[in-house]
C-alpha positions as CSV (number, residue, x, y, z in Angstrom):
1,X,-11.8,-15.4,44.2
2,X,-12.8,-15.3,40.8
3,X,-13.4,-18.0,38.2
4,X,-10.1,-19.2,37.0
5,X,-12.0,-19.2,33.4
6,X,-12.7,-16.0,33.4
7,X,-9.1,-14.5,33.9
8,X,-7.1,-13.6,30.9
9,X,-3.5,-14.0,30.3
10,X,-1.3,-11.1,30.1
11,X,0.1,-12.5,26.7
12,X,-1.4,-14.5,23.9
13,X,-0.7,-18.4,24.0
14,X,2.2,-19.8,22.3
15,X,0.0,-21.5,19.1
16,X,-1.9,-18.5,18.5
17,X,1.4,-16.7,18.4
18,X,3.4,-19.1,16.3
19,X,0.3,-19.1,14.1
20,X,0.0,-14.8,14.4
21,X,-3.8,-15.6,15.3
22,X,-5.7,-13.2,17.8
23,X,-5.9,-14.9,21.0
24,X,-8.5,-14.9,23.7
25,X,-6.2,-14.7,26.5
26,X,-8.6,-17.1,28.4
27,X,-7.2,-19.3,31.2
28,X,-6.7,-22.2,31.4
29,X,-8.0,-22.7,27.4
30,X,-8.3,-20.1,24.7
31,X,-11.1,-19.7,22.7
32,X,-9.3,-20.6,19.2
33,X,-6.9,-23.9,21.1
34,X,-10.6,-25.0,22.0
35,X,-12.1,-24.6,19.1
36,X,-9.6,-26.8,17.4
37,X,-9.5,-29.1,20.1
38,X,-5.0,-28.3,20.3
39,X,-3.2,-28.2,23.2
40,X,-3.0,-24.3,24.7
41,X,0.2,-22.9,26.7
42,X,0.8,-19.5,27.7
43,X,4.5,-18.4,28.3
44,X,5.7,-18.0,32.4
45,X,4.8,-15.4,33.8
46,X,7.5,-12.4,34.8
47,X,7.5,-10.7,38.1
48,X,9.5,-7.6,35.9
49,X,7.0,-4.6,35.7
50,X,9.1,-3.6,32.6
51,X,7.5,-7.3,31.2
52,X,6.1,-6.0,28.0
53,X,8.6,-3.4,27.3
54,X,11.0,-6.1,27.3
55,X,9.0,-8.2,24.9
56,X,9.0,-5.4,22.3
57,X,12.1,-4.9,22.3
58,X,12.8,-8.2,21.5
59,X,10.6,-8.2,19.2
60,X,12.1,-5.3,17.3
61,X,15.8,-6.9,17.8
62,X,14.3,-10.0,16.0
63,X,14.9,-8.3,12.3
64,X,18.2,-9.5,10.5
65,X,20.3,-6.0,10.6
66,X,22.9,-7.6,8.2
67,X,20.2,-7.2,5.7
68,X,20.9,-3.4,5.6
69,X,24.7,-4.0,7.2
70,X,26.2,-6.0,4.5
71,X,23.2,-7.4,1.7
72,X,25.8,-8.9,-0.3
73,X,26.7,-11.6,2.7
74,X,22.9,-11.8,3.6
75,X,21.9,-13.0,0.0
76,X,25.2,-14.8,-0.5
77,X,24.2,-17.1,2.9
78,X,20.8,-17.3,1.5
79,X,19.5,-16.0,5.1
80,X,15.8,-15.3,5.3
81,X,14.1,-12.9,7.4
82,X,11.7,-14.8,10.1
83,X,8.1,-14.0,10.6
84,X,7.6,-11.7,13.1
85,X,4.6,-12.5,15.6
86,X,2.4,-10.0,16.4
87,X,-0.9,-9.6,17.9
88,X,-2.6,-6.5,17.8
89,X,-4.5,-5.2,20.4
90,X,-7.9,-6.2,20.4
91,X,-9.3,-2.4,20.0
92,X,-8.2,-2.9,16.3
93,X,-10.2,-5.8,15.8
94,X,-13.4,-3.9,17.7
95,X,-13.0,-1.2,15.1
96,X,-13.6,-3.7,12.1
97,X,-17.1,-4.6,14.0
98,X,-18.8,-7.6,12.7
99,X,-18.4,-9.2,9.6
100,X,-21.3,-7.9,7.9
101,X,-19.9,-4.7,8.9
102,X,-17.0,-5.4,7.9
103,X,-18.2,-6.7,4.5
104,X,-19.9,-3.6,3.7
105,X,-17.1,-1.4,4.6
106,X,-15.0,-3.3,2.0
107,X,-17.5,-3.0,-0.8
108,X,-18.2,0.6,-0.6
109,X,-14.8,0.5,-0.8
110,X,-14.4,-0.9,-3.9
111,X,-17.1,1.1,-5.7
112,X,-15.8,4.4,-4.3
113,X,-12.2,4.3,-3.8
114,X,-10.9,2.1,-5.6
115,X,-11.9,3.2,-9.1
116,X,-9.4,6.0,-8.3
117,X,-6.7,4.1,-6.9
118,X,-6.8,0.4,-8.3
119,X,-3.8,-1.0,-6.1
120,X,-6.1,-4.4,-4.0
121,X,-6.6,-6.7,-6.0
122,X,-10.6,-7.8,-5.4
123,X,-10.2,-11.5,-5.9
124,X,-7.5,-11.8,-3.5
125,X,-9.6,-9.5,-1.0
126,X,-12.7,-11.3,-1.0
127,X,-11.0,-15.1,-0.9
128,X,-9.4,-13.3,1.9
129,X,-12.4,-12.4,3.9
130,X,-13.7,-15.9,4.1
131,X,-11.7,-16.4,7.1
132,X,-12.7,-16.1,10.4
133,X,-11.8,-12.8,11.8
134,X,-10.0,-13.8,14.6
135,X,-7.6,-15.4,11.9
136,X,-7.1,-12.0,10.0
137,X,-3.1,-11.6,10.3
138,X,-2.0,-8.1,11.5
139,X,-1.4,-6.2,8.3
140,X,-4.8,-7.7,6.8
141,X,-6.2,-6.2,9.8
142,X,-4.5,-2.5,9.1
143,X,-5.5,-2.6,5.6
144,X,-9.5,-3.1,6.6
145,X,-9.0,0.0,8.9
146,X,-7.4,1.9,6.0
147,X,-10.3,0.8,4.0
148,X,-13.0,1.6,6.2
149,X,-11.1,5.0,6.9
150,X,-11.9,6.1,3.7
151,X,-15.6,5.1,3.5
152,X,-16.4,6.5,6.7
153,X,-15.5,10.3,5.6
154,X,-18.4,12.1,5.5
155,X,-17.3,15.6,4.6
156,X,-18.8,17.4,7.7
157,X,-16.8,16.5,10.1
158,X,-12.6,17.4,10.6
159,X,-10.7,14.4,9.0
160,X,-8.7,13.4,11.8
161,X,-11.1,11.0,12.9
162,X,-11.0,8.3,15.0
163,X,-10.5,5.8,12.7
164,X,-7.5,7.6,11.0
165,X,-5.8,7.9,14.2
166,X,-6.5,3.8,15.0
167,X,-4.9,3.5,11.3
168,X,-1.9,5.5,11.7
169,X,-1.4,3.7,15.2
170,X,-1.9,0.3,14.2
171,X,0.9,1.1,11.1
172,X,3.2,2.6,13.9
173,X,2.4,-0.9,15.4
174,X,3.0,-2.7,13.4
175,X,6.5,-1.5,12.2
176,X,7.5,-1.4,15.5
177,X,7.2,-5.0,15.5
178,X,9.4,-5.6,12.5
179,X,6.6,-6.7,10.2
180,X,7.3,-5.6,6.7
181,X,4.6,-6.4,3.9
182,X,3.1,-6.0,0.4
183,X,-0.2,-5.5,2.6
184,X,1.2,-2.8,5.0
185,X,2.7,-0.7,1.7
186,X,-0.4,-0.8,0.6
187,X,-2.1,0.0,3.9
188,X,0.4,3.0,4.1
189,X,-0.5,4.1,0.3
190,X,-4.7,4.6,1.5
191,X,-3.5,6.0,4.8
192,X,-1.4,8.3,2.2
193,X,-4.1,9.3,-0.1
194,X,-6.4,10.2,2.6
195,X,-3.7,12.4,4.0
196,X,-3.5,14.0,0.3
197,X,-6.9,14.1,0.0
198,X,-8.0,16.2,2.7
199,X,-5.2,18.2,2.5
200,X,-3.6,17.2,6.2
201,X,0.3,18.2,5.9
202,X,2.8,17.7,6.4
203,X,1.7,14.5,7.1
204,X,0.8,13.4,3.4
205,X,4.3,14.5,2.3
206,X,6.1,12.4,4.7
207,X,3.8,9.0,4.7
208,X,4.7,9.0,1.1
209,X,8.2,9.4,1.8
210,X,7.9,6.6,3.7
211,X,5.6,4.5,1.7
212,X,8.7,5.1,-0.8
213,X,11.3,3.8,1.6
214,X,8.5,0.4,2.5
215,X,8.9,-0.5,-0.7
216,X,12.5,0.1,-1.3
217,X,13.0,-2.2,1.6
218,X,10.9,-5.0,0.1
219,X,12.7,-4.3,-3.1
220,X,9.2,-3.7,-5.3
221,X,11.1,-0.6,-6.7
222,X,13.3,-2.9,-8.6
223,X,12.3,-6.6,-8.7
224,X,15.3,-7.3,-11.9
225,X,18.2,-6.1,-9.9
226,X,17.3,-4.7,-6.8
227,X,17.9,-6.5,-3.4
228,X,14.1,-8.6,-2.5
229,X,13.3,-9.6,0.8
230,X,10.7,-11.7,-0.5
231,X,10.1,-14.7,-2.4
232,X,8.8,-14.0,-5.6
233,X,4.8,-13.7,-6.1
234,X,2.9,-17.1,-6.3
235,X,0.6,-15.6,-8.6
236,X,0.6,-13.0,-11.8
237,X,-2.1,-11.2,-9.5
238,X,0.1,-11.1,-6.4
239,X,2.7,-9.8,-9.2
240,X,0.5,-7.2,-10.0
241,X,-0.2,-6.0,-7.3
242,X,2.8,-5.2,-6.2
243,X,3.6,-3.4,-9.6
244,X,0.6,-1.1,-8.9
245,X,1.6,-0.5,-5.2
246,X,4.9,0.7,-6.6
247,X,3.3,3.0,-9.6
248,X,0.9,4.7,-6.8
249,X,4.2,5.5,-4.9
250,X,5.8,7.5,-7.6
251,X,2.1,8.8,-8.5
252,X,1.6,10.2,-4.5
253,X,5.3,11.5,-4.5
254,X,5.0,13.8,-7.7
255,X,1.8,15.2,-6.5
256,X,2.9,16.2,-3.1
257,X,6.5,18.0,-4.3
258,X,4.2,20.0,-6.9
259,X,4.8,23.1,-5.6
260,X,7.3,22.5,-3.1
261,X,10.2,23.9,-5.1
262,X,13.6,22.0,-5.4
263,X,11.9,19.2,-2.5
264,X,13.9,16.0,-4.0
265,X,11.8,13.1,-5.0
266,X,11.4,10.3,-2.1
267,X,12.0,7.8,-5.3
268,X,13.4,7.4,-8.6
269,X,11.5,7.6,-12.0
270,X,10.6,4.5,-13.6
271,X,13.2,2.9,-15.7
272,X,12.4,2.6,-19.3
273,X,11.9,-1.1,-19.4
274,X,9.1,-1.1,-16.6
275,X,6.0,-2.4,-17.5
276,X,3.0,-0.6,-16.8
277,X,0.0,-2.0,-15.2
278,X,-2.5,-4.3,-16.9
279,X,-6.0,-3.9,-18.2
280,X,-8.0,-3.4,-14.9
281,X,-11.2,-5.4,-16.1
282,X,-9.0,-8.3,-16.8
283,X,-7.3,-7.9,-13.7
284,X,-10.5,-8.1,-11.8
285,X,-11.7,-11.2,-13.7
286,X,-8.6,-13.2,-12.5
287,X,-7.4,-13.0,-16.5
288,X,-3.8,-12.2,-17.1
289,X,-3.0,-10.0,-20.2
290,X,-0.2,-8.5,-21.8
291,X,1.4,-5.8,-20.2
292,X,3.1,-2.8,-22.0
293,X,6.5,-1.0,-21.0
294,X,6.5,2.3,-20.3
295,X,8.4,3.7,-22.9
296,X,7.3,2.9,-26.5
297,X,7.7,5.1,-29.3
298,X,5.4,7.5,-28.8
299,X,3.2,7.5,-25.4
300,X,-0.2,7.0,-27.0
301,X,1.3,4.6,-29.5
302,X,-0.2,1.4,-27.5
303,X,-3.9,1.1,-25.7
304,X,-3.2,1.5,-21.6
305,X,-5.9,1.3,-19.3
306,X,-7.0,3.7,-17.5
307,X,-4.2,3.4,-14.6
308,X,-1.9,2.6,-17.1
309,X,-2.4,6.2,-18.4
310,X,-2.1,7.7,-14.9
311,X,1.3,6.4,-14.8
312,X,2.3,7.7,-18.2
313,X,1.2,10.7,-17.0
314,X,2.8,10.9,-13.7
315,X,6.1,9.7,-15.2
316,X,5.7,12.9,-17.4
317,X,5.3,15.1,-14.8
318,X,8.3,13.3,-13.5
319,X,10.6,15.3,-16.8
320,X,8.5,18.4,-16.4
321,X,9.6,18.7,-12.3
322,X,12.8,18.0,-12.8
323,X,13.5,20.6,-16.1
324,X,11.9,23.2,-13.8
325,X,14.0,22.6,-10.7
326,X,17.3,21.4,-11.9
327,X,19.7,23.9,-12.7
328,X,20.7,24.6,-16.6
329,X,23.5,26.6,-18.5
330,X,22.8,26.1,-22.0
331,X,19.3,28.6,-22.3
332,X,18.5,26.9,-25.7
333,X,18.4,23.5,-24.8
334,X,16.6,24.5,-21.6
335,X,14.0,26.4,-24.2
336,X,13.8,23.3,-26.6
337,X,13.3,20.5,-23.8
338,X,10.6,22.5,-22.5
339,X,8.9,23.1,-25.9
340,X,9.2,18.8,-26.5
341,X,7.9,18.5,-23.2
342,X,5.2,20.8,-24.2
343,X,4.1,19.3,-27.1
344,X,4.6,15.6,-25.8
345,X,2.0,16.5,-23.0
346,X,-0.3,18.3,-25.9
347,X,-0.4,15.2,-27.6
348,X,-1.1,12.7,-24.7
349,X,-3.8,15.2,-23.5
350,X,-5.9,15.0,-26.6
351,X,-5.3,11.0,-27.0
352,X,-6.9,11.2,-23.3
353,X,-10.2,13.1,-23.9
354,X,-10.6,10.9,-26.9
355,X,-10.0,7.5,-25.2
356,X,-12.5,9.6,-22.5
357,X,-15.0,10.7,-25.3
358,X,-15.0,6.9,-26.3
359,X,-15.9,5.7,-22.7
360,X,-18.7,8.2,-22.3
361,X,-20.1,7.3,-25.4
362,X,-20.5,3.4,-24.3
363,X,-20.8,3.1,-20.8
364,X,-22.6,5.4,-17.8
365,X,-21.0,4.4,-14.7
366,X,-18.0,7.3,-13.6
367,X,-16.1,4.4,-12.5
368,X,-15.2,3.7,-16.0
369,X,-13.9,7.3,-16.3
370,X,-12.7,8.7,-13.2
371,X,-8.7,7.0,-13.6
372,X,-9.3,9.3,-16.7
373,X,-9.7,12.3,-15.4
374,X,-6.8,11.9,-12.7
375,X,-4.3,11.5,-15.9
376,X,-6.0,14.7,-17.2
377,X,-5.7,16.5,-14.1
378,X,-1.9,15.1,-13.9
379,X,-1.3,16.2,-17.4
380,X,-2.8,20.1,-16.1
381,X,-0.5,20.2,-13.3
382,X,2.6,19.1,-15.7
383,X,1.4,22.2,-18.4
């Protein structure tokens, strides 16, 4: 018979459950209950060979569906949606390595990827990888893998790699287990971008129709007046976030219905009073600023960062989709909307390869420039 220590449990303990901690499954004690010296339980044992079927599907009857039945009474009995516990299975955590690895994954990260698509926030990021990593929570977890996805590309090799298809399962996972996060939209915006990037459809067109329907469910479309399933942010940085999560989405979705002929949009354009992201070297320092709206009196009127300006832009290829798909009667207003669309694109183009001429001028590093040159290429695809 073997050691009773060395058997594992078929199901994590109840603390590290309640706590959504990875547990060691060890009998009698696991690894993290020891460590802080708390008692460690593990729930009965089944004889049912349909044992862990049975616990997802409890886990996925768990979610509120009044929240999508009837919001009105879900919001008027101030009901919240519980935590859902989830523990991943452990190859997800094998595929972060160790935490150097994991360290350096995350900061070639943020020098390569990132300058493209500022949407993580690197304070938040880094306080967050001071924990153990037995403590990461799930979507934390599928964010890393998203990460590393995108560092590990080499250009050689096909781009279905392993670690895309441990990313895409660990979001399928996760969802399946009701857990619905700022984290996992933006986990679901890299997976997204990679998808884009090397060109695999149709599955880049539809994980950014559903990165679109993430964050209508969390509300981040609308935060005024739309329905929120969560508290608001505890910080101006969690705010901001979220703003830029929502901005990418409406980024990805025009790009991947360029082309695609009358394709609806998965999500509306912004509304005139949305403010457009921040300064990013403030936003890195941990130093709030003020934001701009979207629409001013003229698109260049007001300094944007770079991002800021890859929203502008993306919001004008917004107009310049829909006056080439939507159906029209009256030929001369059809032939003068598309001239002012010509001309306001003109004009923000030229305000771009100055603010670009600027940059080149006073720094060297293509960080600084690179959001640049995706509003350029933006504005190119909208002439």
């Amino acid at each position: 018979m073997s050691d009773p220590v060395d058997e594992l449990a078929p199901q994590a303990c109840v603390s590290c459950r309640e706590k959504k901690r990875k547990c060691s499954r060890e009998v009698p004690v696991c690894s993290l209950c020891r460590r802080n010296r708390r008692p460690c339980h593990y729930p009965p044992k089944t004889a049912s060979p349909f044992a862990e079927s049975s616990e997802s599907y409890i886990r996925q009857n768990t979610f509120p569906a009044i929240f999508f039945l009837d919001l009105y009474t879900f919001n008027k009995r101030r009901s919240v949606i519980p935590a859902p516990t989830i523990t991943l299975p452990d190859k997800y955590y094998k595929a972060l390595g160790s935490r150097e690895q994991l360290h350096y994954h995350v900061d070639n990260y943020f020098s390569m990827i990132h300058p493209i698509l500022p949407i993580v926030s690197k304070l938040r990021i880094y306080h967050q990888l001071s924990k153990s990593l037995d403590a990461l929570d799930a979507d934390l977890v599928l964010l890393f893998l998203a990460m590393q996805m995108h560092c590990e590309r080499d250009g050689h090799n096909p781009p279905r790699t392993e670690i895309y298809d441990l990313a895409k399962q660990c979001c399928l996972h996760a969802e399946q287990s009701n857990m619905f996060s700022p984290r996992l939209l933006q986990a679901s915006l890299l997976i997204a971008m990679y998808e884009v990037g090397n060109a695999i459809y149709p599955a880049a067109y539809l994980t950014v129709g559903h990165c679109a329907r993430l964050g209508h469910v969390m509300g981040i479309n609308n935060t005024k007046d739309g329905p929120q399933m969560f508290s608001k942010p505890e910080s101006w940085a969690e705010a901001e976030e979220r703003r830029r999560a929502w901005w990418a989405v409406i980024m990805l979705d025009r790009y991947v219905t360029l082309g695609g002929g009358n394709r609806p949009f998965a999500c509306s354009d912004a509304n005139p009073g949305d403010l457009l992201p921040m300064d990013e070297e403030s936003w890195e320092k941990g130093e709030p600023t003020l934001i701009q709206p979207l629409v001013v009196s003229e698109y260049t009127a007001v300094r944007a960062s770079p991002f800021a300006r890859t929203s502008q832009a993306s919001h004008l290829l917004s107009h310049v989709l829909r006056h080439v798909n939507d159906g029209y009667e009256d030929v001369k207003f059809h032939y003068e909307e598309a001239i002012q669309l010509h001309r306001t694109i003109d004009t923000f183009s030229l305000a771009i390869s100055h603010e670009l001429n600027d940059i080149k001028g006073a720094v060297r590093d293509w960080t600084h420039t690179c959001s640049h040159f995706t509003a350029m290429a933006i504005c190119y695809s909208a002439q």
